[in-house]
C-alpha positions in Angstrom: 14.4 4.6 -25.8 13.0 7.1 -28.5 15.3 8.1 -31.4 17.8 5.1 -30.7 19.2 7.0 -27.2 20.9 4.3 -25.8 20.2 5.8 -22.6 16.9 8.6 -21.9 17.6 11.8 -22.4 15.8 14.1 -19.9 14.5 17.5 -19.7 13.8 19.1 -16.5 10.5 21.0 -16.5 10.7 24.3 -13.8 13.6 26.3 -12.8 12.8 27.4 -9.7 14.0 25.9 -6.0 13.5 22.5 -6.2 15.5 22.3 -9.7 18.2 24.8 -7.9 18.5 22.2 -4.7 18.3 19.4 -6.9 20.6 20.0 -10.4 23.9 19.2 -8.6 22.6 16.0 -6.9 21.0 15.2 -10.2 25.2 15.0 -11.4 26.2 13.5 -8.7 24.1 9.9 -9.1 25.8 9.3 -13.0 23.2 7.7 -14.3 20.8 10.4 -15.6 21.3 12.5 -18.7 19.9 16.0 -18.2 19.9 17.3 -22.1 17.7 20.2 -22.0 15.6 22.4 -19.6 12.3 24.0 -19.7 10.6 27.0 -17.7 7.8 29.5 -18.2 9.7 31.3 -19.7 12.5 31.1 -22.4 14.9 33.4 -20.5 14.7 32.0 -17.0 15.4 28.7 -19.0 18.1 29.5 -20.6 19.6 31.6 -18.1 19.6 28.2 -15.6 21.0 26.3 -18.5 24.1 28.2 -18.9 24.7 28.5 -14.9 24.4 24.6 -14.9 26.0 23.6 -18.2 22.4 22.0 -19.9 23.2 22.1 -23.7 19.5 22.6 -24.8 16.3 25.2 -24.5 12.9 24.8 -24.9 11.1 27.7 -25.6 8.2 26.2 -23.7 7.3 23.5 -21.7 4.7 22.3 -24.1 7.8 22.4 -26.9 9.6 20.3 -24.5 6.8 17.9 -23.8 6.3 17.3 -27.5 9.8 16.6 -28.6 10.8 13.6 -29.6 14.4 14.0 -28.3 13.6 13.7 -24.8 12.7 10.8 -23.5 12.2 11.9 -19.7 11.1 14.4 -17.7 11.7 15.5 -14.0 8.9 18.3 -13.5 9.8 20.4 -10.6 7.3 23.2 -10.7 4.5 24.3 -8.4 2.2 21.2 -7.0 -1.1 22.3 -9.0 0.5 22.1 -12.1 2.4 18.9 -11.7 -1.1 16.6 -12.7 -1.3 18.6 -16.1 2.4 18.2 -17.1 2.6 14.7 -16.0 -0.5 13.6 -17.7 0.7 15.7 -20.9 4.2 13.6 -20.6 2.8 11.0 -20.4 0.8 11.2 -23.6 3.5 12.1 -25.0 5.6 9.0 -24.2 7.6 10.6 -21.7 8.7 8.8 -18.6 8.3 11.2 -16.0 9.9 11.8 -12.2 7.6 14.3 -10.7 8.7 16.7 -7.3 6.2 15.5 -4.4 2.9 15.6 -3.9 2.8 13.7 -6.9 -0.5 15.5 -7.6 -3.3 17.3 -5.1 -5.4 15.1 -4.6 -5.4 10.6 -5.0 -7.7 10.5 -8.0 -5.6 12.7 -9.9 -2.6 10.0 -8.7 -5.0 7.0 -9.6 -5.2 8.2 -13.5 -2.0 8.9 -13.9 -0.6 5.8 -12.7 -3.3 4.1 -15.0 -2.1 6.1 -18.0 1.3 5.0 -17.2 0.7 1.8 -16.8 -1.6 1.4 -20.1 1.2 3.1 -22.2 4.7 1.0 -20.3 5.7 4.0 -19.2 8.0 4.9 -15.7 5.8 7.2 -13.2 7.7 8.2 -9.6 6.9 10.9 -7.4 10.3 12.1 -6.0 9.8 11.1 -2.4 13.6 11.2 -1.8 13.5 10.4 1.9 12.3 6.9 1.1 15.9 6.2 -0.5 18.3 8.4 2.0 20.4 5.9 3.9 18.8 7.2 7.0 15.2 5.7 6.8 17.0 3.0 5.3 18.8 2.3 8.5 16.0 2.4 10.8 13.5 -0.3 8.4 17.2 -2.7 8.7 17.2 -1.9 12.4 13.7 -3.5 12.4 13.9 -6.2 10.2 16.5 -7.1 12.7 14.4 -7.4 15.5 16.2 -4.3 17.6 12.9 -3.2 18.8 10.7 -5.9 18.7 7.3 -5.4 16.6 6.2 -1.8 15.4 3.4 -0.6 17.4 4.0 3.7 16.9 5.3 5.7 14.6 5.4 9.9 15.8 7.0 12.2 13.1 6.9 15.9 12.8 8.1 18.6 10.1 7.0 22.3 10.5 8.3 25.9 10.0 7.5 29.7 10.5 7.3 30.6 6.8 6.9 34.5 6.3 3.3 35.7 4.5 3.7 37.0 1.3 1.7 37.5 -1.9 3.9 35.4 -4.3 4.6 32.3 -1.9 3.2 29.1 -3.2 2.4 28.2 0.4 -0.8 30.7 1.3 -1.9 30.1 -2.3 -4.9 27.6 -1.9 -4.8 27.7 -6.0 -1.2 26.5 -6.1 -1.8 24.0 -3.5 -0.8 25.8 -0.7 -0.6 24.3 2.9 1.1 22.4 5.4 0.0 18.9 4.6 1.1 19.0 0.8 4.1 20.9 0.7 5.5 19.1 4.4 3.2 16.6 5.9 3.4 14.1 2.9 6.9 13.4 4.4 5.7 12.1 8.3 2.6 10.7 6.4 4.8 9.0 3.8 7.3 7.7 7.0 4.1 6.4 8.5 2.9 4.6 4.9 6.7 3.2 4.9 6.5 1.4 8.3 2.9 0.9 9.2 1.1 0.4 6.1 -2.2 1.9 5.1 -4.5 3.5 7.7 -7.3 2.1 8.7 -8.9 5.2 9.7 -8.0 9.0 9.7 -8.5 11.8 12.5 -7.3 15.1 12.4 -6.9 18.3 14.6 -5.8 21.7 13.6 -6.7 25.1 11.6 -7.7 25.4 8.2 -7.9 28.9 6.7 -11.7 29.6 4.8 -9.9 29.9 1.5 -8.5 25.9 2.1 -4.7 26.4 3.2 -4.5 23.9 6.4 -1.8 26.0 8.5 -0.9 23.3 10.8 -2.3 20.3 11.8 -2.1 16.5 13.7 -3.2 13.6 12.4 -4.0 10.5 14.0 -3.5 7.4 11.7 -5.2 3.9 13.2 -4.0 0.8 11.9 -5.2 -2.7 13.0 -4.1 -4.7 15.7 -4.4 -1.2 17.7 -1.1 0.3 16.5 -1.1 4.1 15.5 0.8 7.3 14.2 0.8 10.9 14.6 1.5 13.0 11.7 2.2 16.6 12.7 3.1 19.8 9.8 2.6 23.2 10.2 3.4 26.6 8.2 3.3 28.9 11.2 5.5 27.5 14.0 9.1 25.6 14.1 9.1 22.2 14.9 12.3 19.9 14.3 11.4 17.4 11.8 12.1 14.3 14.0 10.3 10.7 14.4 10.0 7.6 17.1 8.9 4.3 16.3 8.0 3.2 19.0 8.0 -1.3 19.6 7.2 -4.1 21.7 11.7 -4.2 22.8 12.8 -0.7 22.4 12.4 2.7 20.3 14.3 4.2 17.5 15.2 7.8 17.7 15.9 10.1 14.7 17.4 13.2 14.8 16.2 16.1 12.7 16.3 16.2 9.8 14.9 12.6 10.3 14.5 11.7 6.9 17.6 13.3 5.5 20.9 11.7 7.8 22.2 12.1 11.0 22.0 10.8 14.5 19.9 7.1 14.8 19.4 6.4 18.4 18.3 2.9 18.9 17.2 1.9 22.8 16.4 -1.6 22.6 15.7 -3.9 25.5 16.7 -5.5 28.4 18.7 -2.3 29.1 17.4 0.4 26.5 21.2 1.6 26.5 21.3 4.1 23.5 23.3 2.4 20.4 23.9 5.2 18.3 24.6 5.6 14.3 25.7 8.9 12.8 25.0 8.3 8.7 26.3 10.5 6.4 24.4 12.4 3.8 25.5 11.9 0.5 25.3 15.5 -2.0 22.3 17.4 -0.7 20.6 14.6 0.1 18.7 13.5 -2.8 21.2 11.6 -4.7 20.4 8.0 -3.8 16.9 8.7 -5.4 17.8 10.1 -8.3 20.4 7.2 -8.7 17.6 4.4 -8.1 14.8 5.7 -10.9 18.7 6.0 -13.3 18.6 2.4 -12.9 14.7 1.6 -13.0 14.6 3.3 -16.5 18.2 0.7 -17.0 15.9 -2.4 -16.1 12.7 -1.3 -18.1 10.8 -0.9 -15.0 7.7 1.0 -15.0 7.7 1.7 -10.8 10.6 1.8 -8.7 9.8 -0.9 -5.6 11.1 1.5 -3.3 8.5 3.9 -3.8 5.3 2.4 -5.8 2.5 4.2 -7.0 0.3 2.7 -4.7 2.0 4.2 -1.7 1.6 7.7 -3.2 -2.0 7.3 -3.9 -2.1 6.2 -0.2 -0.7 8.9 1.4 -2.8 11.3 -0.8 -5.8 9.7 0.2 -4.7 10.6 4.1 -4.4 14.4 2.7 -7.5 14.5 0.8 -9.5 12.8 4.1 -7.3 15.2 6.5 -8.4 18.3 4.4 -11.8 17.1 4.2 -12.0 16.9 8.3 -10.2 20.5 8.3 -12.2 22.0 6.7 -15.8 20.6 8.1 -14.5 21.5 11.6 -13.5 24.9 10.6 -15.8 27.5 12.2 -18.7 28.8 10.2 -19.2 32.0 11.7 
């Protein structure tokens, strides 16, 4: 590490929600070494530093990005800036965990993994679900052959958020809309268990100034097997998923990719096994644990979540928007 750190020393960039949700699991894993905090502004920084016990402020992000006593970043601010910051830590020589979608758009994804890769330098998006004992319990229900071979995967995640002027959500300039700030979870459930698409359809409404409100998509795979993706901005919809296989189906309770119930109806009987598991923090500690330790082994992706799975699952978004928007009504 820089400066002779024997282990990184990381700055979180933003001080809003996600750093709010996120601070106490971040204490909870043990292995990562929050030193300092950045925000817009000095005083919201410094006010979440002494309500969380940070020792240092930044009086800017860009001071932050430039310093040569962090080693690490966790950017956490709104989606359209995360390609900027990440690509500026990463010139920088900062190894950098970025809040999901990684960026808004897979080409923006594709240069900065190349920039990380060309400089050695760790790149995650923080797709916690992927690391949450949950999901992990239904990929070793599968690899033990409960219900046969995946042929479906069905997940869902939407809510009725209110309209207002400041919400990042109906801002198309902030990347606003249902598929970036809660379809990349079903589409990343899908990536997880299916693979890459093969092709991409999509029903739903798309506002004229680009904000997708809700929509489904249907993801087609070879060998004829298939997911629906389903997010939404304007309606509730319990954020569950089936997989669906040749002996039996797996059940997850909302919040699917978070804990809970695990129903598992596997054949000749399809009598429901079920497994409660237990959510550890707020949820995103076992992620935030896992990149401690990538950064401990010099690794550069962590398995679990590769950067070629997030430029995957962008490239459904990017193609789903696209549809969206050439269906949307001209008149």
């Amino acid at each position: 590490m820089t400066g002779g750190a024997a282990t990184p020393r990381w700055a979180i960039i933003g001080t809003g929600a996600i750093a709010e949700q996120t601070i106490g699991d971040i204490r909870l894993a043990g292995n990562i070494d929050i030193v300092a905090v950045a925000s817009r502004t000095a005083a919201t920084a410094e006010d979440f530093a002494a309500r969380h016990g940070i020792p240092r402020v930044f009086a800017s992000v860009e001071d932050a990005l430039g310093s040569a006593d962090i080693d690490a970043v966790y950017i956490c601010t709104p989606h359209s800036s995360h390609f900027e910051l990440a690509r500026q830590a990463l010139l920088t020589g900062k190894h950098v965990l970025c809040e999901k979608p990684l960026t808004l758009t897979a080409s923006q994804s594709r240069e900065l993994a190349d920039l990380a890769a060309a400089r050695g330098l760790f790149l995650m998006e923080a797709m916690w679900m992927k690391f949450t004992p949950a999901v992990l319990q239904v990929q070793e229900l599968i690899r033990s052959g409960a219900i046969g071979e995946v042929r479906s995967v069905e997940s869902s995640m939407g809510y009725n958020f209110p309209r207002t002027e400041t919400s990042r959500l109906w801002n198309a300039e902030l990347g606003g809309g249902a598929l970036l700030d809660l379809g990349v979870y079903p589409a990343a459930f899908a990536q997880l268990l299916l693979g890459t698409p093969l092709s991409v359809a999509a029903h739903g409404v798309m506002q004229a100034d680009g904000v997708d409100l809700r929509s489904t998509l249907t993801l087609g795979y070879s060998d004829d097997r298939f997911a629906t993706v389903t997010s939404s901005l304007t309606e509730v919809i319990m954020a569950f998923a089936v997989v669906g296989g040749t002996a039996g189906t797996i059940v997850m309770d909302p919040t699917f990719f978070a804990g809970g119930a695990i129903h598992c109806y596997s054949a000749p009987d399809y009598t429901a096994q079920t497994t409660t598991v237990p959510i550890e923090g707020a949820g995103y500690v076992p992620m935030f644990r896992a990149v401690g330790e990538a950064l401990a082994a010099g690794l550069t992706e962590h398995p679990r979540h590769p950067l070629a799975d997030t430029i995957a699952v962008l490239a459904v978004v990017d193609e789903a928007r696209r549809l969206l928007a050439a269906a949307r009504p001209t008149a």
